[in-house]
matplotlib code that plots the C-alpha trace (Angstrom):
import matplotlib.pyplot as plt

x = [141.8, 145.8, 146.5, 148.6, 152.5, 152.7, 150.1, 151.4, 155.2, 153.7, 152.1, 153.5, 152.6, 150.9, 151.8, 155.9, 155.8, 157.6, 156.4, 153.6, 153.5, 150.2, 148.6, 145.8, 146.3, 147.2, 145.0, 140.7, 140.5, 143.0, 145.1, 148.6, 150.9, 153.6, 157.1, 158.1, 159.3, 158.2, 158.1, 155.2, 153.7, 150.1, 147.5, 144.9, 142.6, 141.7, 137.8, 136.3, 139.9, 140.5, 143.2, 141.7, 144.8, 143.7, 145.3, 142.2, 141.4, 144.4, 145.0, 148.1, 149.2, 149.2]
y = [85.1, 85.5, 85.1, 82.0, 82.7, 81.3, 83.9, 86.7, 85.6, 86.5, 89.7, 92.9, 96.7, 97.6, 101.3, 100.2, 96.9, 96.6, 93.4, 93.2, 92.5, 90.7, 93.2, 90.9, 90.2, 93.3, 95.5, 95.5, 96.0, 93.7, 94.8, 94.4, 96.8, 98.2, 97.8, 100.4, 103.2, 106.9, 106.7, 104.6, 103.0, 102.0, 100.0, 97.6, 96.2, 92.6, 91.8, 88.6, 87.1, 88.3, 91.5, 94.3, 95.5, 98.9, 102.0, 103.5, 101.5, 102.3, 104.4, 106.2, 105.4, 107.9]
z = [72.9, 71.9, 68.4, 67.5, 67.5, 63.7, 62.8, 64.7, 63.5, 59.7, 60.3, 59.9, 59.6, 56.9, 57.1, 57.6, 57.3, 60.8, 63.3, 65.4, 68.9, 70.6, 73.7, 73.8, 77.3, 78.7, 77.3, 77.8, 74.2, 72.4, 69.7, 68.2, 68.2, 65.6, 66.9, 64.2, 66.8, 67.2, 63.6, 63.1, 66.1, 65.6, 67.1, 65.1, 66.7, 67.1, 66.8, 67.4, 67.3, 63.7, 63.4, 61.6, 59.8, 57.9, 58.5, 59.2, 61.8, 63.9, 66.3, 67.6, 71.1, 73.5]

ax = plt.figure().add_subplot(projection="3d")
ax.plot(x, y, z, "-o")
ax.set_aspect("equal")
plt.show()
């Protein structure tokens, strides 16, 4: 299930504080996406429709 755009529009990195961007649909596991750069980069996942927004939790894209 997409997040809503005023929700994702609010959101941001907690690691660089950079925007997120919604790969709910194109990915089998969703999760949003730090638009930070090389610098930063990571993925949180989305469970149950709710974003799990610790740096723990993320991973680094390949």
């Amino acid at each position: 299930m997409p997040l809503e755009a005023g929700l994702l529009e609010i959101l941001a990195c907690p690691a660089c504080h950079s925007p997120l961007e919604d790969k709910s649909a194109d990915a089998e596991a969703p999760e949003l996406i730090c638009t930070g750069g090389q610098d930063c980069g990571l993925a949180y996942p989305v469970r149950d429709g709710i974003p799990v927004l610790l740096v723990d939790e993320a991973r680094r894209p390949a």
